[in-house]
C-alpha angles and dihedrals in degrees: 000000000000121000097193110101095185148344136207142154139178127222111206097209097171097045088043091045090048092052098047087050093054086047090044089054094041089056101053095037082058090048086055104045088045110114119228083233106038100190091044089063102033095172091048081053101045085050088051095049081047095053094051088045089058087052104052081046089050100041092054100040074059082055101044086051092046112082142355126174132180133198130205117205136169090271111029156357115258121202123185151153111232100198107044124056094251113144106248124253105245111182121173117251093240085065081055095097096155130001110194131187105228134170115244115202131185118247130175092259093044116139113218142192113020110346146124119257120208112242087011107059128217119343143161112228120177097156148011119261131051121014145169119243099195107199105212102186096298096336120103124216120184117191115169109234133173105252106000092178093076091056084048090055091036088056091043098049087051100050089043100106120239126250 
């Protein structure tokens, strides 16, 4: 018997792309800048330690912006990153009082990856385009997701008594 209900996850390709490129420029950037004697030119060397800072900065907000999935089981809801080492959300299904299919657009104020959203609550948005609003007893919570409107029936079909 399986206990899992549904399961769904969004890559964010452009945001992640966008982020490599920034890390890719930063590195060799890095690589040019680099003096052959590092301790002779030490602000050649401090800009080179700042640019591959940048990069590793870079290169994990691209992960951060990469991928998100969340399960449904019969117990609980189950959010996580599956690139980066972030403990997952886990939230009994009882805290579940509305799950919702909405349409997430970018603005020029959107707020994007893992963040709170004023009037919205928390939400993990990699992407435009369908997500899931989770109502936890007052509390939102937004995750983009490839076809929400399954988890919605698959939610439905469980809380529907038997006869």
């Amino acid at each position: 018997m399986s206990f899992l209900l549904w399961s769904g996850r969004a890559i964010g390709y452009r945001r992640a792309g966008a982020g490599l490129g920034v890390a890719v420029v930063c590195f060799v950037a890095g690589s040019v800048v680099a003096p052959g004697q590092p301790f002779d030119h030490p602000k050649r060397l401090a800009l080179t330690a700042l640019l591959f800072v940048a990069g590793l900065a870079a290169g994990a907000w691209a992960a951060a912006m990469a991928h998100v999935s969340v399960q449904i089981s019969m117990y609980n809801v189950r959010i996580r990153h599956s690139l980066l080492p972030m403990p997952p959300i886990s939230v009994p299904l009882r805290m579940v009082h509305d799950l919702r299919a909405i349409d997430v657009r970018s603005g020029i104020g959107q707020r994007w990856g893992w963040t709170w959203v004023p009037g919205r609550g928390r939400a993990v948005i990699v992407r435009s385009g369908p997500a899931l609003m989770f109502d936890f007893g007052g509390r939102q919570f937004t995750v983009s997701v490839d076809e929400p409107e399954d988890a919605v029936a698959a939610l439905n079909r469980m809380r529907i008594p038997a006869r």
